[in-house]
SEMILO-449431 format. One record per residue (C-alpha): residue in one letter; residue number from 1; x negated, y, z negated. Coordinates in Angstrom, 1 decimal, decimal comma. Each point is the difference from the previous one (the first is absolute). Last residue first. Example, Ala and Ser with C-alpha at 12.3 -4.5 7.8 and 13.67 -1.06 7.14 Angstrom:
R  resn  resi       u       v       w
R     S     2   -13,7    -1,1    -7,1
R     A     1     1,4    -3,4    -0,7
***
This chain:
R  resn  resi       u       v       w
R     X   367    13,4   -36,8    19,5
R     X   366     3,1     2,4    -0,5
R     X   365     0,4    -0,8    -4,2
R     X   364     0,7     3,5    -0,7
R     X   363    -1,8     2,8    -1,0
R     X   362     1,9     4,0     1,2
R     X   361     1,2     0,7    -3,3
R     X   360    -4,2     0,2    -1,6
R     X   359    -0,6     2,6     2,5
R     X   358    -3,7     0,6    -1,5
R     X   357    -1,8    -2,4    -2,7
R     X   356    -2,6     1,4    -2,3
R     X   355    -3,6    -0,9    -0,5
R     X   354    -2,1     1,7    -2,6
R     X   353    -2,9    -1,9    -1,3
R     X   352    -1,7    -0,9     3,5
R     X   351    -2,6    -2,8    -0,6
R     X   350     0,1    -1,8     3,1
R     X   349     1,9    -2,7    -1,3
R     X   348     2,5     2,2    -1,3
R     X   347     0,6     1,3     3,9
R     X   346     0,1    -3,9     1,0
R     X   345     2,5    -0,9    -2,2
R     X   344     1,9     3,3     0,8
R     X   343    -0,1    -1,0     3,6
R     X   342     1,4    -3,7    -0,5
R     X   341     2,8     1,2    -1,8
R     X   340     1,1     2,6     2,7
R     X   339    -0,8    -3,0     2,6
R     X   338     2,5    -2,0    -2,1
R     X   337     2,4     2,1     0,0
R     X   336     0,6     0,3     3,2
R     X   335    -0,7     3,8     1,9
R     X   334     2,9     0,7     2,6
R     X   333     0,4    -1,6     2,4
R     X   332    -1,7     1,1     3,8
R     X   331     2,3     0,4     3,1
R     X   330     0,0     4,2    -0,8
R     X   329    -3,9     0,0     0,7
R     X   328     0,4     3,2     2,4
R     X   327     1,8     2,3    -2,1
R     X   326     1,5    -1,7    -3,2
R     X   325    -0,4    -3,4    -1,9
R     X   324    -0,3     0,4    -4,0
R     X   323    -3,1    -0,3    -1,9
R     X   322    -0,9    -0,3    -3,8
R     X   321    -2,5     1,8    -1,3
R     X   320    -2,9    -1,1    -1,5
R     X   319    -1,1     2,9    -2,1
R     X   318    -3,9     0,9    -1,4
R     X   317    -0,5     2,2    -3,2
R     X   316    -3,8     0,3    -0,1
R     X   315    -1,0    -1,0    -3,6
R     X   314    -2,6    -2,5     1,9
R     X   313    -2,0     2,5     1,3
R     X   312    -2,2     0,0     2,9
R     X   311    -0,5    -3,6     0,5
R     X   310     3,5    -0,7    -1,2
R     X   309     1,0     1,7     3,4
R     X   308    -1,9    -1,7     2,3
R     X   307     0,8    -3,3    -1,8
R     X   306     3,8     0,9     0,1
R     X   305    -0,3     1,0     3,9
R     X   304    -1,5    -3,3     0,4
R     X   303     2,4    -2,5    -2,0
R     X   302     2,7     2,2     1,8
R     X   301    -0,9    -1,2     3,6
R     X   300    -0,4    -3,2    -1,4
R     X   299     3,2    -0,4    -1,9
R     X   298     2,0     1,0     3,5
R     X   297     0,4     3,2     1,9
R     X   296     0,5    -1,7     3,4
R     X   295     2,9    -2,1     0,0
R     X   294     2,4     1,7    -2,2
R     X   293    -1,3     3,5    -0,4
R     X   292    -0,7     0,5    -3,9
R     X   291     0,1     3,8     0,0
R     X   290    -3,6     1,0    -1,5
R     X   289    -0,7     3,0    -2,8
R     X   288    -2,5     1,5    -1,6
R     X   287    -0,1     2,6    -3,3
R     X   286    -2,3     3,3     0,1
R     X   285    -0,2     2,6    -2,6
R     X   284     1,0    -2,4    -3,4
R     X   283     2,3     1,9    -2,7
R     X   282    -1,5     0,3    -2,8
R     X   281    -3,8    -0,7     0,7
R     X   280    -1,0     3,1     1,9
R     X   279    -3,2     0,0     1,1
R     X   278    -0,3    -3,7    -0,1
R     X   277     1,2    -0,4     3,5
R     X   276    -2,2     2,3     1,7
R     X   275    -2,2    -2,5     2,0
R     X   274     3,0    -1,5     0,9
R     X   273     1,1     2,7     2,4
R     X   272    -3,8    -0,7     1,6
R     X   271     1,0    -3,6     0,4
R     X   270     3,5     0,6     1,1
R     X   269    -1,4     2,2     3,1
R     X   268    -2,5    -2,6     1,4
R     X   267     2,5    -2,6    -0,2
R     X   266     2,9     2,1     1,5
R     X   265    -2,7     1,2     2,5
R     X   264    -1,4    -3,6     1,2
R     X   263     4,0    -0,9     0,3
R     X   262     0,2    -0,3     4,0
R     X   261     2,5     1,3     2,1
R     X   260     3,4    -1,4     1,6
R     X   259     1,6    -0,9    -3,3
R     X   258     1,2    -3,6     0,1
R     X   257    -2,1    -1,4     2,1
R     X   256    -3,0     2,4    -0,8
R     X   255     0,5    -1,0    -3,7
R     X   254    -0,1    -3,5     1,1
R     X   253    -2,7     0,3     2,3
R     X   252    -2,0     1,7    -3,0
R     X   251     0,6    -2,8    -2,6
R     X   250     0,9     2,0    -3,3
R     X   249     3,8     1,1     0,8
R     X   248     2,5     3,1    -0,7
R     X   247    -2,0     1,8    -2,9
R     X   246     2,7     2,7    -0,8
R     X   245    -2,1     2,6    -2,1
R     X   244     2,0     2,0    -2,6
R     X   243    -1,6     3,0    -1,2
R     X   242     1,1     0,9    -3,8
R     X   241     1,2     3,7    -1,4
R     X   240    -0,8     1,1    -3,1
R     X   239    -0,8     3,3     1,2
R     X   238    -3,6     0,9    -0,2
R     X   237    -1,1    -4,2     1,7
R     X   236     2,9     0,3     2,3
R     X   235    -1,5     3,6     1,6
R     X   234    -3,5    -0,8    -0,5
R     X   233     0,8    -3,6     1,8
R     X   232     1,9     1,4     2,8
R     X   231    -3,1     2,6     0,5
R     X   230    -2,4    -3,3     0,2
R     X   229     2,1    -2,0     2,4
R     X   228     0,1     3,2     2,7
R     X   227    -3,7     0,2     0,1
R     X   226    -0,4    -3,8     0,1
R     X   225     2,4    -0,1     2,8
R     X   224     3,8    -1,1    -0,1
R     X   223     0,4    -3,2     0,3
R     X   222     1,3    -1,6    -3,3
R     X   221     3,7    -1,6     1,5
R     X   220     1,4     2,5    -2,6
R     X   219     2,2     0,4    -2,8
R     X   218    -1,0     3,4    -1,8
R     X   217     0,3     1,9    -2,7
R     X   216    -0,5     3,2    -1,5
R     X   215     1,8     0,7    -3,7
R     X   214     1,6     3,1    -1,4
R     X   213    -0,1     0,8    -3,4
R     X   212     0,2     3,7    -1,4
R     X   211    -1,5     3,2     0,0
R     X   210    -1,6    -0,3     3,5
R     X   209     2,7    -0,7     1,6
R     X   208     0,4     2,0     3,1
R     X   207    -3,4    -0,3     0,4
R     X   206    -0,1    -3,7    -0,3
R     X   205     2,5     0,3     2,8
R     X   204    -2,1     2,3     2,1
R     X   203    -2,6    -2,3    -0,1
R     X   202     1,4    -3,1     1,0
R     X   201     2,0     1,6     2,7
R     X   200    -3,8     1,2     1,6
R     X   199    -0,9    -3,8    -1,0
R     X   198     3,1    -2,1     2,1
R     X   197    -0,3     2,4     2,9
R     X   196    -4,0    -0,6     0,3
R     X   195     0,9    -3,7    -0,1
R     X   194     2,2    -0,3     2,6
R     X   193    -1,6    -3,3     1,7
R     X   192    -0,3    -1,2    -3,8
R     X   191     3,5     0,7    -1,0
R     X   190     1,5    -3,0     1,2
R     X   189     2,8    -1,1     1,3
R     X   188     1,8     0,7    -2,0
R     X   187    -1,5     0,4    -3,7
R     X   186    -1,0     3,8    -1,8
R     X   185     1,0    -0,5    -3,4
R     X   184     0,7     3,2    -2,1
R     X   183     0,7     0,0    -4,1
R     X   182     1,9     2,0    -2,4
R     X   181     3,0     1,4     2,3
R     X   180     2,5     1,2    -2,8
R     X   179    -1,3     3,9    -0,3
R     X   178    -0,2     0,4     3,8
R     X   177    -1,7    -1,0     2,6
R     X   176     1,1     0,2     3,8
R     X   175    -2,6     3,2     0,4
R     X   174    -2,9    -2,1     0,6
R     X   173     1,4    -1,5     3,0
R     X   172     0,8     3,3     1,3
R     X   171    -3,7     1,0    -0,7
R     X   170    -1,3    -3,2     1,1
R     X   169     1,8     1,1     3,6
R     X   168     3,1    -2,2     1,2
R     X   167     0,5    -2,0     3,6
R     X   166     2,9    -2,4     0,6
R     X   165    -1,9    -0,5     2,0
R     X   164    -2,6    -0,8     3,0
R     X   163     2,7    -2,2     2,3
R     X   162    -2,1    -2,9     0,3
R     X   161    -1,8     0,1    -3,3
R     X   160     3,8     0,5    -2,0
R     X   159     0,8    -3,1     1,9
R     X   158    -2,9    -2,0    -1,0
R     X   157     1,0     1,0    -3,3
R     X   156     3,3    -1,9     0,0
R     X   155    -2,0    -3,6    -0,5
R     X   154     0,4     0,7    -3,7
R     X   153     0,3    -3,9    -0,6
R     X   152    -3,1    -0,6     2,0
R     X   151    -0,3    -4,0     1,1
R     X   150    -2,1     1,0     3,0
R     X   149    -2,3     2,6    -1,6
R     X   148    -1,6     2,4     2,0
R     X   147    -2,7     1,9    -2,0
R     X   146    -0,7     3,5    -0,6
R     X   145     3,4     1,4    -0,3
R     X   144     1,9     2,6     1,0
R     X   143     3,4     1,6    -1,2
R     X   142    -0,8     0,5    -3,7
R     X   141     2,6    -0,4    -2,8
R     X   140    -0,2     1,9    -2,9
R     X   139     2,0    -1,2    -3,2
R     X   138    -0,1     2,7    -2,4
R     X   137     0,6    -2,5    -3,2
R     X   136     2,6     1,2    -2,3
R     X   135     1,0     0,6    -4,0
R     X   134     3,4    -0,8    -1,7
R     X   133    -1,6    -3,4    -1,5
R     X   132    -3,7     0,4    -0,1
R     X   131    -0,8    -3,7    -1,1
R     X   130    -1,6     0,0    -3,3
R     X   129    -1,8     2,1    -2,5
R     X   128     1,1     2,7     1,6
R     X   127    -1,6     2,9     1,7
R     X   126    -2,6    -1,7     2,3
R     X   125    -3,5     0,6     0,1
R     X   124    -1,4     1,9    -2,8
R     X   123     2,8    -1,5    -2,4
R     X   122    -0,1    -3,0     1,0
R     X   121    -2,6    -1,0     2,1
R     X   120     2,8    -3,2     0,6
R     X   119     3,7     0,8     0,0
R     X   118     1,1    -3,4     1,6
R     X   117     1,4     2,0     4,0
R     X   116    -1,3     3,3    -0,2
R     X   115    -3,8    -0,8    -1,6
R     X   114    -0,1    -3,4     2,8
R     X   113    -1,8    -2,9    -1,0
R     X   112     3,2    -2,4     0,3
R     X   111     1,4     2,3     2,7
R     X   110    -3,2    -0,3     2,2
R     X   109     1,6    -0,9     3,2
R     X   108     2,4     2,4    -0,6
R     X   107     3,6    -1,2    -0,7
R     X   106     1,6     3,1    -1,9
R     X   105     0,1     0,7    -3,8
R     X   104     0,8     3,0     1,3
R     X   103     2,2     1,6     2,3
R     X   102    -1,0     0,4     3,7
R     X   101     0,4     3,2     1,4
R     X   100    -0,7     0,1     3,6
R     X    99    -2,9     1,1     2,5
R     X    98    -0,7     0,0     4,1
R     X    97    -3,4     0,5     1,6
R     X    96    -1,9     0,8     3,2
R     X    95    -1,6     2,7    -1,7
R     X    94    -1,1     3,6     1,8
R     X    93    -1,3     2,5    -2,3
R     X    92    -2,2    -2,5    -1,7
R     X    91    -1,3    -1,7     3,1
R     X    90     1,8    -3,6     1,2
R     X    89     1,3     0,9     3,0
R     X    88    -1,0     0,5     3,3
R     X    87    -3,4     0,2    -0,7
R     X    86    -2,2     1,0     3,6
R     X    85    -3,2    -1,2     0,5
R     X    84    -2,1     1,8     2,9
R     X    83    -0,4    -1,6     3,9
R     X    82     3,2     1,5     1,4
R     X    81     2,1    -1,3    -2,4
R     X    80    -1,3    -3,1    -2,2
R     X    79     2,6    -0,4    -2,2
R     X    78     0,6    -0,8    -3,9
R     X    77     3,5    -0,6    -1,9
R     X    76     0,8    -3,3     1,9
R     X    75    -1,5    -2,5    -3,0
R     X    74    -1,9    -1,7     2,5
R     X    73    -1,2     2,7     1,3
R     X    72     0,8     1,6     4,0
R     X    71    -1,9     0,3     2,9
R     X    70     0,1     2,0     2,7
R     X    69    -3,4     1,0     0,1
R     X    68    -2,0    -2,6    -1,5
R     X    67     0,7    -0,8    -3,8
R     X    66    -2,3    -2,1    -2,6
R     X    65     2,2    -0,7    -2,6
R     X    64    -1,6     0,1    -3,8
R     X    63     2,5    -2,6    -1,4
R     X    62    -1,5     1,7    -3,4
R     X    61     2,7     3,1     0,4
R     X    60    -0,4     3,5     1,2
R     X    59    -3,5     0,2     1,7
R     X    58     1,0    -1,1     3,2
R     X    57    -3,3    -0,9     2,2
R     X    56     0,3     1,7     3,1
R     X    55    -0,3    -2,5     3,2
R     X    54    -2,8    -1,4     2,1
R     X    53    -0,3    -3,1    -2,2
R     X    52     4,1    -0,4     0,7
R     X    51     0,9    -2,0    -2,9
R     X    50     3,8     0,8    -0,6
R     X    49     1,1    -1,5    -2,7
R     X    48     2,9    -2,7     0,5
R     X    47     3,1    -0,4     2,0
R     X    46     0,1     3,5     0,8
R     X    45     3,2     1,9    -0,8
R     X    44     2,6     1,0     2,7
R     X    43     2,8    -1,2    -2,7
R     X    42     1,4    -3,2     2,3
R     X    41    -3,9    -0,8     0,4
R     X    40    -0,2    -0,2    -3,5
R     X    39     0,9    -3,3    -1,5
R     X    38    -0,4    -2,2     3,9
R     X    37    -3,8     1,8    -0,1
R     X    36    -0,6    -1,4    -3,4
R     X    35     1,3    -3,3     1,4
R     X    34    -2,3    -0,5     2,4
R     X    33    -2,6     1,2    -1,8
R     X    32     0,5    -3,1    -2,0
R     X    31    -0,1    -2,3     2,3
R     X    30    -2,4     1,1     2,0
R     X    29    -2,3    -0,6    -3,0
R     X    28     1,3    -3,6    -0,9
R     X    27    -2,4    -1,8     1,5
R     X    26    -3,2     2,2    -1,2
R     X    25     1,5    -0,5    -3,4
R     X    24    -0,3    -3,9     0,0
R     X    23    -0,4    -1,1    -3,5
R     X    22     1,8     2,6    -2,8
R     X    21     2,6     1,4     2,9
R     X    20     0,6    -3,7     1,1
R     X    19     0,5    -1,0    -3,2
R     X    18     2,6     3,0    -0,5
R     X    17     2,4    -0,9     3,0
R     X    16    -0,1     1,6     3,4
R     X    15     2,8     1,5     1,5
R     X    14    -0,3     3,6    -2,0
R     X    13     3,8     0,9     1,1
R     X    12     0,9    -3,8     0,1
R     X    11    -0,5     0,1    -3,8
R     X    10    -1,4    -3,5    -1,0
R     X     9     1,4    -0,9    -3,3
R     X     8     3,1    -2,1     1,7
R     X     7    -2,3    -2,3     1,0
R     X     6    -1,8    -1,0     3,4
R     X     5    -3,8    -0,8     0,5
R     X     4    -1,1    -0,1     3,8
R     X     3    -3,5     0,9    -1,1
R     X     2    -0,1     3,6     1,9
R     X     1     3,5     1,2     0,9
***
């Protein structure tokens, strides 16, 4: 819609093409809004932060909306009624949240790091020397997220924000554990727009099994606030458990483009993660991961990411996963292999030591 390009790796839900994003951002601004608003407009959900400089500042997740009275946040679980904030969701007696049992060795983002799924820590962390066969993951899946991501595969949460449930306490959540259940990950969405849920349940679990292991993770877009980020790391850092950052894109406009928001808080928050990773040396706190978009994640956005990352410590586990169309960018291929080749060249270039490969069935030869 900018430049006039046409291939089969420009989404027609962004419209503009990746160049364009890097060169001519101003151009491709309305553009992208644009099809923020088309994602969420169906859900009652604003098609990005509210910034209303007369508004109250929402403390609850690093978007930081600004709301007038009326308004509603970005991730739909904070109001402005009657001039004073109200949390429709999100608090720890009131989570917009839905679980299973998922049987380990699962496919977690960090399953090649992971204490539950290769038996590392063992035996403070994990309770055999390999996989945890006969053992499960407390899947918990949060209705809300912080970002609006227009190829998500777990595009159901926007529901869940529309219609404010299923809804579950952290006390009920905590209560879903039993003897089997070695390991939480909190994923859906996100958990960083329900963050004081996510660490109330936290607690109480760790309480619950206090004589024995139990592991805190989370896969998360990475912004919460600083305040929330710390706790999370206390409670991973005690338990074994790893956070999992999902680093979508390096070049802001991209990451707006394909987001809706900006990534100064991811980057912000994975550097003071980061500061902690040699704390605990068997099994590694934070890992990174980036889906390989077709057309607009390419070997440069990754060369960047990896360099950011390498900076802070090149042990960092860091996944390229592989990408398959759904939501909004459903006319996109999947990820080729030679772009997954051409990423890990440029992730090893950078100086990263432990690269891994995600969604290895979905590679083909598309482009």
């Amino acid at each position: 819609m900018v430049c006039g390009k046409t291939s089969e790796l420009i989404s027609e839900a962004i419209g503009v093409c990746v160049e364009c994003l890097r060169e001519r951002p101003d151009d491709c601004i309305n553009y992208i809004r644009d099809a923020h608003r088309r994602s969420r407009s169906k859900y009652g959900l604003p098609g990005e932060p509210p910034r209303n400089p007369k508004g109250l500042k929402c403390p609850f997740c690093a978007n930081h909306c600004e709301l007038e009275d009326g308004d509603i946040g970005f991730c739909g679980l904070t109001a402005n009624v009657n001039g004073r904030l109200k949390r429709l969701g999100g608090t720890s007696k009131n989570g917009i949240v839905d679980f299973y049992y998922d049987p380990l060795p699962t496919n977690c983002v960090a399953e090649w790091v992971c204490p539950g799924c290769t038996g590392r820590g063992y035996p403070k962390y994990a309770y055999t020397s390999t996989a945890e066969y006969g053992y499960y993951n407390l899947a918990v899946f949060y209705g809300s997220c912080s970002l609006d991501c227009l190829f998500c595969q777990n595009w159901v949460y926007r529901r869940m924000a529309k219609n404010l449930g299923p809804t579950m306490s952290a006390e009920e959540l905590a209560s879903k554990i039993n003897e089997k259940v070695s390991c939480v990950c909190y994923f859906g969405g996100d958990p960083s727009s329900q963050m004081p849920h996510a660490i109330m349940a936290s607690k109480l679990m760790l309480e619950r099994t206090k004589d024995r292991i139990f592991r805190v993770c989370w896969e998360t877009n990475g912004l919460m606030t600083s305040q929330h980020l710390d706790v999370a790391v206390e409670l991973s850092l005690e338990s074994g458990g790893i956070i999992k950052f999902d680093f979508k894109a390096w070049t802001p406009t991209v990451y707006r483009a394909l987001t809706g928001c900006d990534n100064k808080a991811l980057i912000d928050n994975i550097k003071r993660a980061a500061k902690r990773f040699e704390e605990r040396p068997e099994v590694p706190l934070v890992v990174v991961s980036t889906l390989l978009v077709p057309g607009y994640v390419d070997s440069y956005e990754v060369e960047q990411i990896a360099s950011f990352i390498a900076d802070l410590h090149p042990e960092i586990p860091y996944s390229l996963l592989v990408f398959h169309p759904d939501y909004l960018m459903d006319d996109l291929p999947p990820t080729s292999r030679r772009h997954v080749n051409e990423c890990v060249e440029v992730a090893k270039k950078a100086g990263l030591k432990n690269i891994h490969i995600g969604n290895v069935w979905l590679i083909g030869d598309y482009y």
